[in-house]
N, C-alpha and C positions, 0 to 999 in steps of 0.2 A: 248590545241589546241586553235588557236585564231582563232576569227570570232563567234563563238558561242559557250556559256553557257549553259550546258546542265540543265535543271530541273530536282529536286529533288523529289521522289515518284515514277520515274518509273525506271523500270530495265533496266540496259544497257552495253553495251558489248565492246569492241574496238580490232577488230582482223583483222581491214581490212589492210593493207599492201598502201600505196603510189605507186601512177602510176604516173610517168613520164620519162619524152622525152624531152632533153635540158634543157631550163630552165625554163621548166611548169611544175608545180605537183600539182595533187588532192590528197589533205589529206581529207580520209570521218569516217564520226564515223554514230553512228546507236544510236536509243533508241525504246527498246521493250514499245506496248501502252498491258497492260498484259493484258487491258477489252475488247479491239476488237481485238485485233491481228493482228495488223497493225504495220510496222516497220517503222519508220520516219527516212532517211538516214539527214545527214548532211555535205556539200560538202562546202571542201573552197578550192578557186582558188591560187595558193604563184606562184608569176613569172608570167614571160609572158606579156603580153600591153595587154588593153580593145581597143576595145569591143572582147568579147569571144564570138562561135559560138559555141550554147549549144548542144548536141543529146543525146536523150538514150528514156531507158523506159516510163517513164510517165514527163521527164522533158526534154522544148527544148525551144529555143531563140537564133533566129540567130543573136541579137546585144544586150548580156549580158554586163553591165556596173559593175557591183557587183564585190567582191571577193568572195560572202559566195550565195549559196543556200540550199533548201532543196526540198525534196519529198519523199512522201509517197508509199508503197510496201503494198496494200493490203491484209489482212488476204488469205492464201493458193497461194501466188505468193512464186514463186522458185527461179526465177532468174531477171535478169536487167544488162543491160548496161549502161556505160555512158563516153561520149566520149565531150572532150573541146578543142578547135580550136583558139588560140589566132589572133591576128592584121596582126601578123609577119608571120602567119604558123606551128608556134608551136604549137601541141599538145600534149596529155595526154587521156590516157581511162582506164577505170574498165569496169571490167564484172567478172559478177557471176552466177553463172551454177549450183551450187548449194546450196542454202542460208537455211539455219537452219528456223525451225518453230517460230513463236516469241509465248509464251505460251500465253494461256490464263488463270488467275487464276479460278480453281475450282469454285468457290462462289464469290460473291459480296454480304457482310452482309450490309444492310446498316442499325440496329438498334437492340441491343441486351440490354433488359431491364428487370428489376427484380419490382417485385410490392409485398407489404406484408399485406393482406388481415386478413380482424378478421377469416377467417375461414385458410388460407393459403397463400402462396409464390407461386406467380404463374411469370414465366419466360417465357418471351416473347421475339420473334426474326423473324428478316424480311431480306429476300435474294431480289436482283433483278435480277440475274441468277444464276442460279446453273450448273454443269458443273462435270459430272463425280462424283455426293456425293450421297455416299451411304445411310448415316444416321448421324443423329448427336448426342451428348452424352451432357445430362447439368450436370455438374460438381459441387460440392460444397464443401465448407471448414469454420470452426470456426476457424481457425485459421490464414486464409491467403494465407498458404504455402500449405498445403497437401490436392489435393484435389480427392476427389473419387466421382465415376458418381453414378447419384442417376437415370435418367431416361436416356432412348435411345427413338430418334423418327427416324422414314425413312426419308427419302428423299422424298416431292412428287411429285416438283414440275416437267414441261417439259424439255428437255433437253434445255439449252438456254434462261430458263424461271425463275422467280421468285417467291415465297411464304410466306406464314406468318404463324407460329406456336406459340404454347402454350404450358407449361408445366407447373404442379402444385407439389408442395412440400409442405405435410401435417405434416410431420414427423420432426414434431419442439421440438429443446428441447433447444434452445441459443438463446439470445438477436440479435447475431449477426453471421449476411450469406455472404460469400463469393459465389459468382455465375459464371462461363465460362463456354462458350461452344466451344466445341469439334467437328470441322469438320473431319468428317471420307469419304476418297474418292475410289473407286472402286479400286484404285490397294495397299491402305491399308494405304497411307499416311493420315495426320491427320495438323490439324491447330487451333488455339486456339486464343480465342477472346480476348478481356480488359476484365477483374474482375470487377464485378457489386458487392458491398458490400452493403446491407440491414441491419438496426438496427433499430429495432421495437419502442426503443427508444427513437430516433434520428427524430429531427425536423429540419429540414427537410431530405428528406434519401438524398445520397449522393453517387455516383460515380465518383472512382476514377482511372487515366490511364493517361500515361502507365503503368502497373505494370507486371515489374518489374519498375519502375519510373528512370528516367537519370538525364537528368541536370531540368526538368522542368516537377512539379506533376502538374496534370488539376484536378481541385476540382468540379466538376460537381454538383448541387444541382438541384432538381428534382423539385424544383421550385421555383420563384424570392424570394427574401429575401425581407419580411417584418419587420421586428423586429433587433433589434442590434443583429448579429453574429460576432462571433471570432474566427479565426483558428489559431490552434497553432501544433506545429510540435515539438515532443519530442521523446529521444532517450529511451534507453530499461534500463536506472536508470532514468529516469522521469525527467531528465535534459532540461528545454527550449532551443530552438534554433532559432526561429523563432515564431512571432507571429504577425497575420494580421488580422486587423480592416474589416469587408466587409461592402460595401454600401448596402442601400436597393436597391430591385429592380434586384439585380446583381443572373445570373445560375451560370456561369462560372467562378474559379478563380484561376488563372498560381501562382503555387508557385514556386519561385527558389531554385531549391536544390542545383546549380554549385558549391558552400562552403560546401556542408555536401558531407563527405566519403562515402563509400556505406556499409551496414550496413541494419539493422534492426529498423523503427523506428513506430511513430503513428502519426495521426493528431486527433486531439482535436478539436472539436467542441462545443461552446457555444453558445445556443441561447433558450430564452421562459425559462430563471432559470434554462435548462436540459443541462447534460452535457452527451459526446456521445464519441468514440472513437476508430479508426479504424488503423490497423494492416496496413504497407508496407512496401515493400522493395526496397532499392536504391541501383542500380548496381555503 
């Protein structure tokens, strides 16, 4: 569609149908906002002579010079019209009578953390609404891939509200923890977070995501890099592929994977004389 670019992150749909009359037509597309629940139409004008004379629901201008607008369908609106009046007398109109819910997702996580304690692994996680969740599961794996829920918490927050919980994992017996958590929601559906990997080790700890990892691993470090580090990226015969110098000072570091297969591989960590080593997998 020309005239606008949709953005990437939110859900969206294209089922609306072309309304025209001679030689006007409103081509509109829609994109769901999943956190408020608000529908953002997108309207371009093809045909027709400016100025347009705009009418409808929440969008109007009697002397539109544009091809392209947009407006907004607040969360629990149903319907909207919209009707455009060219130079010449030609027009074009939509309406909708009855327009689908735009969802709102269940949860908004906005921080899931793993910490490893002389006494214990305590897993930490913070919503800014919750929405329909029953309870959530913290999950855990030595190995990466298989993981089994070691604790369940409720749900406590208000409907539309957010909260911060804790969970502890005493039951250690490996250098190294894979950690996700498991959204469980009232009608049984479930959602799962980035894999927090912990190694006792490992200086500094280190999350990693996406995982399952695509074209670009994010190497999270839990805290600025003081001292020379090196990441290095090997397959499952111990074969290099990749290896990166990091600056001091640096959390964050984009490895590219767009040349490696998908497969089975690890990242290698060196820093402070200890060497560290973490389990992923590339779709």
């Amino acid at each position: 569609m020309e005239g606008y670019d949709l953005q990437p992150g939110v859900s969206f749909s294209v089922d609306l149908n072309p309304a025209e009359t001679g030689d006007l037509t409103l081509e509109l597309d829609r994109q769901c906002n999943d956190e408020t629940g608000d529908w953002t139409f997108f309207v371009n004008i093809l045909g027709g002579q400016a100025p347009y004379n705009i009418s409808g629901t929440t969008f109007n201008d009697d002397a539109f010079l544009g091809e392209s607008f947009t407006f907004v369908l607040e969360d629990g609106t149903s319907s909207f019209d919209i009707s455009v009046t060219d130079a010449n007398g030609a027009s074009a109109s939509y309406e909708e009578t009855d327009l689908e819910s735009c969802t709102k997702l269940p949860i908004e996580l906005i921080a899931f953390e793993a910490e490893a304690r002389e006494d214990a692994n305590y897993i930490s996680w913070s919503t800014a609404s919750e929405r329909n969740v029953l309870n959530f599961e913290v999950m855990r794996s030595t190995t990466g891939v298989d993981f089994v829920t070691i604790a369940t918490e409720l749900a406590t927050a208000a409907e539309g509200a957010g909260a911060s919980y804790i969970s502890r994992d005493d039951n250690l017996n490996s250098e190294i923890y894979y950690y996700q958590l498991k959204t469980v929601d009232e009608d049984g559906s479930h959602s799962l977070s980035r894999v927090v990997v912990l190694n006792s080790a490992a200086t500094p700890e280190l999350v990693l995501y996406p995982i399952p990892a695509t074209d670009v691993l994010h190497v999270e470090l839990s805290t600025a890099t003081t001292a020379e580090l090196q990441i290095s990226i090997v397959d499952v015969s111990g074969k290099l592929l990749k290896s990166i110098e990091v600056d001091t000072n640096l959390r964050l570091v984009p490895v590219d994977l767009s040349d490696v297969s998908a497969g089975i591989y690890f990242v290698q960590v060196q820093t402070n004389g200890q060497n560290s080593q973490y389990k992923f997998i590339k779709e």
